[in-house]
C-alpha positions, 0 to 999 in steps of 0.5 A, spaced: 514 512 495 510 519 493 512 522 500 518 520 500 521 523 493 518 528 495 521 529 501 528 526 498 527 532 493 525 538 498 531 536 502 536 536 498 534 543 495 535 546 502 541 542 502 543 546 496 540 553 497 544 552 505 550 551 502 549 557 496 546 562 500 550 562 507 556 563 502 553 568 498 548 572 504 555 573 507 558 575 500 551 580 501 553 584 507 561 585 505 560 588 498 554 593 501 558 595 507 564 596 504 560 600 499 558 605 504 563 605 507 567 607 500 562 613 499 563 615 507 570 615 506 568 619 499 563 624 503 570 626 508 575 627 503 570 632 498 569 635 505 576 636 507 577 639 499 571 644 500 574 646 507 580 647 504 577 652 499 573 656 503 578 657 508 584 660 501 578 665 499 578 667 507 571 665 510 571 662 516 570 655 518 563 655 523 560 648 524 554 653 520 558 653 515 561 646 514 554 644 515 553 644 508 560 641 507 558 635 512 551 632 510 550 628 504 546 625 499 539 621 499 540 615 503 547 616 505 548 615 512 548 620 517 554 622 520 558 627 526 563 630 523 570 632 526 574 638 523 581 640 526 583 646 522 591 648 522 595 651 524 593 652 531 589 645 531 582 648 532 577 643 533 569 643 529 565 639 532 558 639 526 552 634 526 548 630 531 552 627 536 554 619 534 553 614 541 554 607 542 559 602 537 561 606 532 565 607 525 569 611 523 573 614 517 579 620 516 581 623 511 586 629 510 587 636 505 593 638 502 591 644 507 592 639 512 585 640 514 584 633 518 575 630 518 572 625 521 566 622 519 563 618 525 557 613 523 553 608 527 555 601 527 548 598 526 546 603 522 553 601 517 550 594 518 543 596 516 546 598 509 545 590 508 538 588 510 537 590 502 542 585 500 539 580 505 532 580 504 534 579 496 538 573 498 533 570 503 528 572 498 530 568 492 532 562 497 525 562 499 524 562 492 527 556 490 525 552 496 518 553 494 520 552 486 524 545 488 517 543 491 513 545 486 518 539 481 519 535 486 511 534 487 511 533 479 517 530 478 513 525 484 507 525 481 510 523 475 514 517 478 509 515 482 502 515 477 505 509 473 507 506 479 500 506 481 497 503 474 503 498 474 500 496 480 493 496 479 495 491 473 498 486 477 492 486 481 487 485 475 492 479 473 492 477 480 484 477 479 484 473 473 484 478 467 489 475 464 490 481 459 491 487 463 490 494 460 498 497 461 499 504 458 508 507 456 510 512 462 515 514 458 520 511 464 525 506 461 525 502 467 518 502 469 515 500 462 520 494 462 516 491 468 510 493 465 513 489 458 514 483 462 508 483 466 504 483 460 508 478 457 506 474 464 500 475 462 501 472 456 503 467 458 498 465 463 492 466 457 495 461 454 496 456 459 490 458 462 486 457 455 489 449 455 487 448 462 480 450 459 481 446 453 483 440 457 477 441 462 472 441 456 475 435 453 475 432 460 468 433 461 465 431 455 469 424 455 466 424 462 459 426 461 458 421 454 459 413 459 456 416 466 450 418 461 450 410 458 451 408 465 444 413 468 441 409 463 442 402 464 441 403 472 434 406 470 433 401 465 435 396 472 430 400 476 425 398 472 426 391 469 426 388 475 423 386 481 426 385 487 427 391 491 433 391 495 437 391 487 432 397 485 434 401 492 442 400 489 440 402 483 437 409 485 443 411 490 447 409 485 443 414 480 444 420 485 451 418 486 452 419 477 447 425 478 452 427 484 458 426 480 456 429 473 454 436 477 461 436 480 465 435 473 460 441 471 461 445 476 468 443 477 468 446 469 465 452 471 469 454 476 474 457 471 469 461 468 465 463 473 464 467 479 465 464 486 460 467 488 454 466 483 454 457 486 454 458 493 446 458 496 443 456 502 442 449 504 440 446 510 445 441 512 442 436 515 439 434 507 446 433 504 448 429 511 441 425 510 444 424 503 451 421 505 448 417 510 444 413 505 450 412 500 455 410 506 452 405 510 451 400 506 459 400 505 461 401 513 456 396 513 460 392 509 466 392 513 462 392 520 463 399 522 457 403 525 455 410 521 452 415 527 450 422 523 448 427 528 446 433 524 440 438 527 434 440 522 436 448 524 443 448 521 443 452 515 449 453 510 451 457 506 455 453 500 455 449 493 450 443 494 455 438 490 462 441 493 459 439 500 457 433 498 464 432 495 467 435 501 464 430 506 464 424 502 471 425 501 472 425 509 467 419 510 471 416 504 477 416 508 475 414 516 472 408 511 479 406 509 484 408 514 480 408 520 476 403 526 471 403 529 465 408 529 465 414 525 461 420 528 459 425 522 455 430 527 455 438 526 454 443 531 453 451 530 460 454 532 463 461 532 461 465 526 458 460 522 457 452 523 462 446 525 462 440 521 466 434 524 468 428 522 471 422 527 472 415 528 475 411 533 481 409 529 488 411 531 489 417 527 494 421 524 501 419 525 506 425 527 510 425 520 503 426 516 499 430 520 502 437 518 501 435 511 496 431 511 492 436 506 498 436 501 497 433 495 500 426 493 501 425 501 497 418 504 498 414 509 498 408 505 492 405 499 489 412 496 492 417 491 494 423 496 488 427 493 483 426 496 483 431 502 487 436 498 482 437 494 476 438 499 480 443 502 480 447 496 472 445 495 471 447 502 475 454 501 471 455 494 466 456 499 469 461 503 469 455 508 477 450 512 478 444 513 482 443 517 485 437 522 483 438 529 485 433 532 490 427 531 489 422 535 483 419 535 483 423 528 477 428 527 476 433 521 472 439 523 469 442 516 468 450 518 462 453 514 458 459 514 451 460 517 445 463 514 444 469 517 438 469 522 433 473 520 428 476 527 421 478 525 417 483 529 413 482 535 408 484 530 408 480 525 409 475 528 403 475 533 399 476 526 
C-alpha cells in the first residue's frame, strides 16, 4: 500500500505539472520572443530618427557612420541592417551579414528614410531558453516536492496500517488485549476501536472458558481421587491376582486420565511447546496394549501391536496416549476382526497406524469423519475430532488414509538422530 500511494501521488503531480507546464512553457516563449521582437522593432525606428537627423544637419550617411546608429545595447540581438536613403533610394548595407532562416522587421522616418533590421531565426528563439529553463526548472521542483509528500503522506498512512496489523496479529496469537495507539486517521482509528472491543470481547469469554475449565477439573479431580484410593485399598486387601492386575491397570487409566484434565487445563495458559518431550513409542503402545486386550478379548478380537524399540517421538505423553486410545476405542466399537497398531519411521517423522479388518468408513462419513458430532452409529461423534486436535497440539495429523478396510495414520515428528565421531565412539 506504501508504493502504491506513493506511486498514485507521484503520478498525478506529473499529471498536474504536465498539464500546467506545456501551456505555461508555451505562454514562456511567446511572451519573451515577442518582447525581443518589440525592442527589435524599437532599435529600427530610433535608428531611422537618428538617421533623419544626421541627414537635416548634412553629414553623410556611410555604413561607418550609421554603425553607431545600428548596434544595440547589452544582450540585444545582433542584427544586419538595411538602410535605403531618399530621393534616390540608395541602398546602406551595415553589420555582419545574417544567413540561414531569418527575422525581420521595418520601420520608416517621416524623412522617408526606410531600415531593416534582420535577426537570426534561432537566435530569436534562444531569447527563451531563459524563460524555459525557469519553467522546467520549477516543474522539477515540484515534481520533486509531490515526492517528497507523497513519501510522508504514505508513511503517514501506512505506519498505523502496519501497527494495526501487528495488533490483529497479537490478538490472533493469544494476547487478548493488544497495545493499539490513536493514528490521528478517522478511519483507521475505527478499526482499531473495533479491534479492541474484539479483544474485549474475546478476554472475556476466554476468561469463562477458563473458569469453567477450572470448575470442571476440580469437580473431576475430587471422585477420580476417591476411586485411585478404593482401587488401592482393592490391590492391597485382596488376595487373588488376576483382581489386583484389574486393579493396577485401572489405576493407570484414573492416573492417565487425571494427566490429560490437567493438561487439558493447562493448554489455555501455557505454551505448546513447553509439554511436548521425547518418548519412545513403543512404551506408550506397551501401555495401550495392556489396557485394551482384556476388552478386544472380551469381544473375541485379536489385538497385534507391532512397534519397533528404535522409534522415537516427539510429543505429550498423555496426548499420545489419548490420541491412540481413541483410535483403538473406535475399531473396538465399529470395526471387525483383527485391529493392527504397528508404527513405522516415514517421511520426516513417524507413522503411527491403526487398521482392523472391518468394513470401514462409509463414503458419506468419510469426508468428515474428524468433524465433531459426526459418528456412525453408538458414540458421541467426539472422540476423533478430539485426537486430531490432541495430534495437531503436538505439531503432528491424523488423518483417514484409507476407507475401506479403515486404516488410521497418526503422523508424529521423530527425534533427530544424533551421529557421534568415529572417535568417540571407538573410545
Amino acid at each position: 500500500m506504501h508504493e502504491r500511494f506513493r506511486l498514485a501521488t507521484v503520478a498525478a503531480v506529473l499529471a498536474a505539472v504536465t498539464l500546467l507546464g506545456i501551456p505555461l512553457l508555451f505562454f514562456a516563449v511567446q511572451v519573451t520572443q515577442r518582447a525581443a521582437l518589440t525592442a527589435l522593432q524599437y532599435r529600427t525606428s530610433r535608428t531611422a530618427g537618428l538617421i533623419d537627423e544626421a541627414l537635416d544637419v548634412g553629414l553623410d550617411v556611410t555604413p561607418s557612420a550609421v554603425g553607431q546608429y545600428v548596434e544595440g545595447g547589452p544582450g540585444d540581438l545582433p542584427a544586419q541592417a538595411i538602410i535605403t536613403l531618399p530621393p534616390d533610394d540608395r541602398v546602406v548595407r551595415v553589420g555582419p551579414r545574417i544567413t540561414g532562416a531569418t527575422r525581420s522587421v521595418f520601420a520608416v522616418s517621416p524623412e522617408g528614410v526606410k531600415v531593416e533590421l534582420i535577426v537570426s531565426w534561432w537566435a530569436l528563439q534562444g531569447t527563451s531558453l531563459p524563460a524555459v529553463g525557469l519553467v522546467l526548472l520549477t516543474s522539477a521542483v515540484a515534481i520533486a516536492a509531490g515526492a517528497w509528500v507523497a513519501n510522508r503522506q504514505a508513511n503517514r498512512l501506512a505506519e498505523p496500517l502496519v501497527y494495526l496489523a501487528a495488533g490483529a496479529q497479537q490478538l490472533g496469537a493469544g494476547r487478548v488485549r493488544p497495545t493499539l495507539e490513536s493514528s490521528g486517521i478517522e478511519e483507521i482509528d475505527l478499526v482499531a476501536e473495533e479491534l479492541s472491543r474484539s479483544a474485549d470481547r474475546m478476554a472475556r469469554r476466554l476468561a469463562a472458558e477458563r473458569e469453567f475449565a477450572a470448575d470442571a477439573s476440580h469437580q473431576l479431580r475430587t471422585p477420580l481421587t476417591a476411586l485411585s484410593i478404593r482401587l488401592e485399598e482393592i490391590e492391597v486387601m485382596t488376595d487373588q491376582e488376576d483382581v489386583r492386575e484389574e486393579a493396577r491397570i485401572s489405576l493407570e487409566q484414573i492416573e492417565r486420565l487425571t494427566a490429560t484434565i490437567s493438561e487439558l487445563l493447562g493448554r489455555t495458559s501455557r505454551d505448546p511447546a513447553e509439554t511436548i518431550e521425547a518418548l519412545q513409542l513403543s512404551e506408550i503402545t506397551s501401555q495401550q496394549e495392556d489396557e485394551w486386550m482384556p476388552a478386544f478379548a472380551a469381544e473375541q478380537r485379536e489385538l497385534k501391536v507391532d512397534v519397533p524399540s528404535e522409534l522415537w517421538v516427539l510429543a505429550t505423553p498423555g496426548a499420545l496416549s489419548q490420541v491412540i486410545a481413541t483410535l483403538l476405542e473406535n475399531s473396538l466399537k465399529h470395526g471387525g476382526g483383527t485391529t493392527r497398531l504397528c508404527a513405522r519411521q516415514a517421511s520426516g517423522g513417524v507413522a503411527v497406524e491403526v487398521s482392523d479388518d472391518g468394513p470401514g468408513v462409509s463414503d458419506d462419513i468419510a469426508p468428515h469423519v474428524f468433524e465433531r458430532h459426526v459418528t456412525s452409529g453408538g458414540g458421541t461423534g467426539l472422540g476423533l475430532a478430539l485426537a486430531r486436535d490432541l495430534a495437531a497440539h503436538d505439531s503432528g495429523r491424523l488423518e483417514l488414509s484409507q476407507r475401506r478396510p479403515a486404516v488410521f495414520t497418526l503422523f508424529l515428528r521423530s527425534v533427530p538422530a544424533v551421529r557421534l565421531p568415529s572417535e568417540i565412539v571407538s573410545v
